[in-house]
C-alpha positions as CSV (number, residue, x, y, z in Angstrom):
1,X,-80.1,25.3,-33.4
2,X,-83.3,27.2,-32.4
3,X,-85.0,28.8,-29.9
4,X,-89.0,29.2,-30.7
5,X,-91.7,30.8,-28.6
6,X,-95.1,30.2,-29.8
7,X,-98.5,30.8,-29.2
8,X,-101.0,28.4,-30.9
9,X,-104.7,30.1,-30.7
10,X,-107.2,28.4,-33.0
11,X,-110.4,29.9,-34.1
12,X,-112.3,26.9,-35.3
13,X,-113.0,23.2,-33.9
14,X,-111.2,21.3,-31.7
15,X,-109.9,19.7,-34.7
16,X,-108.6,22.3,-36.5
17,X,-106.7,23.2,-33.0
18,X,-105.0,20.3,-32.6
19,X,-104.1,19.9,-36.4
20,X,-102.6,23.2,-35.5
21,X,-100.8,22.5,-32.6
22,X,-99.0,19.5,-34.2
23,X,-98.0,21.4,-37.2
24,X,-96.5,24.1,-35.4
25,X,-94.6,21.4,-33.3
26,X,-93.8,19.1,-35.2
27,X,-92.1,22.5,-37.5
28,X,-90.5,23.3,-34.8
29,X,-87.8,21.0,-34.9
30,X,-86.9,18.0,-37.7
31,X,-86.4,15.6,-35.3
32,X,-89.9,15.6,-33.6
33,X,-92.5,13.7,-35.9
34,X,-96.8,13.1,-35.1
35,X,-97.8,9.6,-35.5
36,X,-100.8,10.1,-35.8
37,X,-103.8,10.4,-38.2
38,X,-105.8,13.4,-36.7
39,X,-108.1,13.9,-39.5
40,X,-109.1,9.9,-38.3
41,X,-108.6,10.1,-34.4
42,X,-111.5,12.9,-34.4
43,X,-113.2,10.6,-37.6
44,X,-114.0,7.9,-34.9
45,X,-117.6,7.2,-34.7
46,X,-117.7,5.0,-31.0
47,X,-118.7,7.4,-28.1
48,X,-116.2,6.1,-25.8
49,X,-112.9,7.1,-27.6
50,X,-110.7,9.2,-26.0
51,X,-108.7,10.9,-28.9
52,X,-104.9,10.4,-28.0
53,X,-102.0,12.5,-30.6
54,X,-98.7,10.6,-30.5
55,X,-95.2,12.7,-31.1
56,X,-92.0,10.5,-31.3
57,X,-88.7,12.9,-30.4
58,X,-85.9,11.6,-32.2
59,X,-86.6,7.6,-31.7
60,X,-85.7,8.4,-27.8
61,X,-89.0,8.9,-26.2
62,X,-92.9,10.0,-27.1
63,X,-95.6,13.0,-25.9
64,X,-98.7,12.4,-25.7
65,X,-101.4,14.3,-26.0
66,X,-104.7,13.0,-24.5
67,X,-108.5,14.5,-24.6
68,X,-109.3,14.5,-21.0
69,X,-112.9,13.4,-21.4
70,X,-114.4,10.8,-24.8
71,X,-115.3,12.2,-27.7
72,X,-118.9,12.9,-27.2
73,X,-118.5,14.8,-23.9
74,X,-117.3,18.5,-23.4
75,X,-114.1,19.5,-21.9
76,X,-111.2,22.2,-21.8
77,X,-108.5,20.1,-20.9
78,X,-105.8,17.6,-22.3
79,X,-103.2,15.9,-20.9
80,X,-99.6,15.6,-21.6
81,X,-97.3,12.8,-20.6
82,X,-94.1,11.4,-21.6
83,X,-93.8,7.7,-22.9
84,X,-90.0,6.7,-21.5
85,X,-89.5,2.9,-22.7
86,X,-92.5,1.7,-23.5
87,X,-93.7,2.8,-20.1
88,X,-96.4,6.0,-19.8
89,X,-95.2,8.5,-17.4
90,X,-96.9,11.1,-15.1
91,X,-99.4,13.1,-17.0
92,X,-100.6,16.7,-16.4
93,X,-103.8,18.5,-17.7
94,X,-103.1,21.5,-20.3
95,X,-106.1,23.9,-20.3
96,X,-107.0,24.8,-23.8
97,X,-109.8,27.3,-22.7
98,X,-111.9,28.6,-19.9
99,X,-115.4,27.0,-20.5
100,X,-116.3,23.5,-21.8
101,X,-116.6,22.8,-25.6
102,X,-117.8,19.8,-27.5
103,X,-115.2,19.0,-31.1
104,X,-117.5,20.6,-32.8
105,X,-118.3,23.8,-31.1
106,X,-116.3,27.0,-32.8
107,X,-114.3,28.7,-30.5
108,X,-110.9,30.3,-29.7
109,X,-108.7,27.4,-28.2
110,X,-105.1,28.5,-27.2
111,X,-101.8,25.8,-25.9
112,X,-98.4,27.5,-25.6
113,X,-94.9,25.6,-26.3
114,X,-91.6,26.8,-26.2
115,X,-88.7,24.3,-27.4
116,X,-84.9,25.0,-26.9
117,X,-82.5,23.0,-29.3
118,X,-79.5,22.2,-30.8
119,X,-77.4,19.6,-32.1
120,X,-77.3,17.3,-29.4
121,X,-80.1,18.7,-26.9
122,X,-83.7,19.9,-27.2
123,X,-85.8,21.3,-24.2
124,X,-90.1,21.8,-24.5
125,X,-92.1,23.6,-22.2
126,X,-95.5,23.5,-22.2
127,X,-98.2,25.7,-21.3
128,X,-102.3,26.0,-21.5
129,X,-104.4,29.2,-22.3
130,X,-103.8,30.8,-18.9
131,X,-99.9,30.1,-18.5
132,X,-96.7,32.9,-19.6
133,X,-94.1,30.9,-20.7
134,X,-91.1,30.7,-19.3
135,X,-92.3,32.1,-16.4
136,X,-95.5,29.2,-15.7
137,X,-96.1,26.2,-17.3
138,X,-98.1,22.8,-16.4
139,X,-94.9,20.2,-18.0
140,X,-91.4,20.2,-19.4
141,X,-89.3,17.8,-20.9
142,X,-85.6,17.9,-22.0
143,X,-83.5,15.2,-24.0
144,X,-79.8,15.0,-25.3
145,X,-78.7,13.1,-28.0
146,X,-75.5,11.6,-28.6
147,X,-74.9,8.6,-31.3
148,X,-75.3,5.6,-28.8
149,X,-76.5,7.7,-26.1
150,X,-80.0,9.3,-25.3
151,X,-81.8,10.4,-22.4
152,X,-84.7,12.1,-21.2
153,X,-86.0,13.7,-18.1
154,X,-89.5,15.5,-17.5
155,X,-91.2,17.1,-14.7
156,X,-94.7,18.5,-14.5
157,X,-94.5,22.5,-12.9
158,X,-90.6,22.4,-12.1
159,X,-87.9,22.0,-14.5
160,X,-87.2,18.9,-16.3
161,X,-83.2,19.8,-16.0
162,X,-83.1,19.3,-12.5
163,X,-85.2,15.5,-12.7
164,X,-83.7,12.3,-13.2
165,X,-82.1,11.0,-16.7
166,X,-83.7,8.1,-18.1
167,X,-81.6,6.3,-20.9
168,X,-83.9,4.9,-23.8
169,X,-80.5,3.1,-25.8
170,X,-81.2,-0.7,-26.1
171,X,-77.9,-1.7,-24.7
172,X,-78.4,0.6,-21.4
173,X,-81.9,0.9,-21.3
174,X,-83.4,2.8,-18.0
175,X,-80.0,3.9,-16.4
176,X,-80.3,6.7,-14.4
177,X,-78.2,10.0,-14.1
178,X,-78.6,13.6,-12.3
179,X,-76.7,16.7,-13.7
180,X,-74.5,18.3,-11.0
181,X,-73.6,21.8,-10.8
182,X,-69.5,22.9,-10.9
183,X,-70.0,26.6,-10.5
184,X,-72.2,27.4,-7.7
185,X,-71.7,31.4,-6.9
186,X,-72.8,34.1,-8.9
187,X,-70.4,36.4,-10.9
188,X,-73.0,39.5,-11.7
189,X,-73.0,40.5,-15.4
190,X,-70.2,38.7,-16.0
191,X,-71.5,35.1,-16.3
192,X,-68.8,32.0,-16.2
193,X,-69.2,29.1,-18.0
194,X,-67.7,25.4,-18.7
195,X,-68.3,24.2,-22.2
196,X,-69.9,21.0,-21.1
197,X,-72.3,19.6,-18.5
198,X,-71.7,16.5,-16.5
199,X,-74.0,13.2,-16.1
200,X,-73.3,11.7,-12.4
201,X,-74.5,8.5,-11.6
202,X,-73.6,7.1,-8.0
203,X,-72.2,10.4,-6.9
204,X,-69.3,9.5,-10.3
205,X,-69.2,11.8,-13.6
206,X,-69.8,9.5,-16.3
207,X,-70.9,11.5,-19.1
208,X,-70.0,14.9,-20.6
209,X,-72.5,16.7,-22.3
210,X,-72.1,19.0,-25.3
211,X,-73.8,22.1,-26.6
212,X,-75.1,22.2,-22.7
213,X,-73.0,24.2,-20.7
214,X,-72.4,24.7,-16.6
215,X,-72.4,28.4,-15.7
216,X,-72.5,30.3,-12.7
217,X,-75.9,31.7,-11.5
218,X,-78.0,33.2,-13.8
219,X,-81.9,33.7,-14.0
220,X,-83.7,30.8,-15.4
221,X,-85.7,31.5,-18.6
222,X,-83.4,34.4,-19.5
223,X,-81.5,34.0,-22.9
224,X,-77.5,35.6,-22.2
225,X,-75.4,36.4,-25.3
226,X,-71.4,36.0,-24.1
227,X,-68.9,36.2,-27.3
228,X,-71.4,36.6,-29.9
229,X,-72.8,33.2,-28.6
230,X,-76.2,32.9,-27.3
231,X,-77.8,30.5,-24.8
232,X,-80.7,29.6,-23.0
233,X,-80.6,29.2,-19.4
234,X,-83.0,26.0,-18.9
235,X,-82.2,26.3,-14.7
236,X,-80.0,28.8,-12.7
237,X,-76.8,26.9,-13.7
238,X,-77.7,25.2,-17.0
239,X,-77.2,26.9,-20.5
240,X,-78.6,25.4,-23.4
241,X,-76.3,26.5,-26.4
242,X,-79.2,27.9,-29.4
């Protein structure tokens, strides 16, 4: 179970960034892996390639993370997206800096990520140079995992809790499911929760998630400790248990 805030901010080239970027997320948490060879993605000698860094979280779905222009031309800018089932998602551009820079210039390059897990769920918000996480951010993602039973929801600058499920298991691939929310009224400092979170699909609770909790209203982004516990509040009435 963690909870990790960090700042990546690179003095060097735009490879040393990235190398840096996937080392700090892919150390992050066990379960999120980089396929690919960055020393050879920035290696690539046509002037038409776009360099493009694959993560694979936990076998159920895949970030990408794409240079916005080839790699001959200057740019700020990546873009994120989600792979869901083979199939690439919306995308939206994380700005690394405020001016243009070739892969070779030397300069200070900054991304922010924060990632929420535990057992069963894990949570990443991302963020360029000019955004204060949890406050802003340009995309968010959040999975749960369950033997026989993962899904994944994303959203670009609203909260990936709130989106649609997609499941990524071979028998039930691209079913659907919305969280709903049991305790809609706020109780002050003294914060109510039920020890699990429920999947509806066609209006029906089919699925009970653990180690992600209902609770009463709350401020998303805040972290609340209640019996020595402590949580993450992904939305207003979703805790993430950390």
């Amino acid at each position: 179970m963690s909870y990790v805030n960090k700042i990546i901010s690179i003095n060097g080239t735009e490879k040393d960034f990235i190398k840096a970027f996937a080392n700090e997320l892919t150390s992050a948490d066990s379960r999120i892996t980089c396929e690919t060879d960055i020393d050879a993605e920035f290696a690539n000698e046509d002037s038409s390639h776009i360099i493009t860094i694959i993560f694979n979280v936990n076998n159920c779905y895949k970030i990408k993370l794409i240079r916005a222009v080839a790699i001959n031309r200057a740019t700020s800018q990546y873009n994120i997206q989600t792979v869901i089932n083979n199939v690439d998602k919306s995308s939206a551009g994380l700005l690394f800096l405020g001016a243009t820079k070739t892969v070779t210039d030397i300069a200070t390059r900054t991304f922010n990520f924060m990632l929420i897990s535990n057992d069963n769920a894990i949570a990443i918000l991302f963020g360029g140079y000019n955004r204060t996480l949890p406050n802003t951010y340009d995309y968010n993602v959040m999975s749960y995992h369950e033997q026989d039973f993962n899904v994944i929801a994303y959203n670009l600058n609203s909260i990936a809790s709130k989106a649609e499920y997609i499941r990524t298991d071979e028998n039930h691939k691209g079913e659907t499911y919305k969280i709903t929310n049991r305790l809609l009224y706020s109780r002050d400092e003294n914060v109510e929760i039920i020890e699990s979170k429920p999947l509806m699909q066609n209006n029906n609770a089919v699925y009970d998630m653990k180690n992600v909790y209902d609770c009463s209203n709350v401020t998303a982004g805040s972290i609340l400790i209640i019996n020595s516990n402590k949580y993450f509040a992904i939305d207003s009435n979703t805790l993430i248990k950390t």
